[in-house]
C-alpha positions in Angstrom: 0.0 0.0 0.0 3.0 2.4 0.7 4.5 1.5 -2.4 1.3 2.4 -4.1 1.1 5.8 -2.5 4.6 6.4 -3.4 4.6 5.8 -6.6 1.0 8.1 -7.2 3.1 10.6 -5.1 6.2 10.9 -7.7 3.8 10.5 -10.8 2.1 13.5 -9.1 4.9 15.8 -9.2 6.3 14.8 -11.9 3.3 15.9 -13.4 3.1 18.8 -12.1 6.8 19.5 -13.2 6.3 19.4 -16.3 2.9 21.0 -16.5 5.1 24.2 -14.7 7.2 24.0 -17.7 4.9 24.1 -20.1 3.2 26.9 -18.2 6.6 28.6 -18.3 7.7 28.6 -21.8 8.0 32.4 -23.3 5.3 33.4 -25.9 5.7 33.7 -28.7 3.8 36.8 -30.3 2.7 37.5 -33.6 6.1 39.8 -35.1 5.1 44.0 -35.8 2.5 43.3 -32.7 3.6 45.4 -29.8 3.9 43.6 -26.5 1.9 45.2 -23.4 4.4 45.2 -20.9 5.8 49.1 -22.3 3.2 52.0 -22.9 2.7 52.4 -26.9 3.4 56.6 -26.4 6.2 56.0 -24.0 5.0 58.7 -21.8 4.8 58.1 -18.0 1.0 59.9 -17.2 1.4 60.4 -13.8 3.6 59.2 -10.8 2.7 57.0 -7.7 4.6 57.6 -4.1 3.5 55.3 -1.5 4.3 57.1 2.2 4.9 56.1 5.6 2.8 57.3 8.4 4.2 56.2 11.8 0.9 55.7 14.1 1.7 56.4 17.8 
C-alpha cells in the first residue's frame, strides 16, 4: 500500500513539473505586434509615491 502511495506521489509531481514548464515557456507573439508590458506613447501619465505614516 506504501508502495502504491509512493509511486502516485512521484507520478504527481512529476506531473506537475512538467505542467510548470509548459506553463513557463516564453510566448511567442505574432512579429510587428507590440507587447503590453511598455506604454505604446512612451509617456509616463502620472507618478505614484507610497508614504509612511508612523501611528503612535
Amino acid at each position: 500500500m506504501k508502495l502504491k502511495i509512493l509511486i502516485a506521489a512521484i507520478v504527481i509531481l512529476i506531473g506537475l513539473f512538467l505542467l510548470k514548464t509548459k506553463l513557463d515557456e516564453k510566448k511567442e507573439y505574432i512579429s510587428g505586434v507590440p507587447s503590453s508590458d511598455t506604454p505604446a506613447a512612451q509617456v509616463v501619465r502620472q507618478k505614484f509615491t507610497v508614504g509612511f505614516l508612523p501611528v503612535t
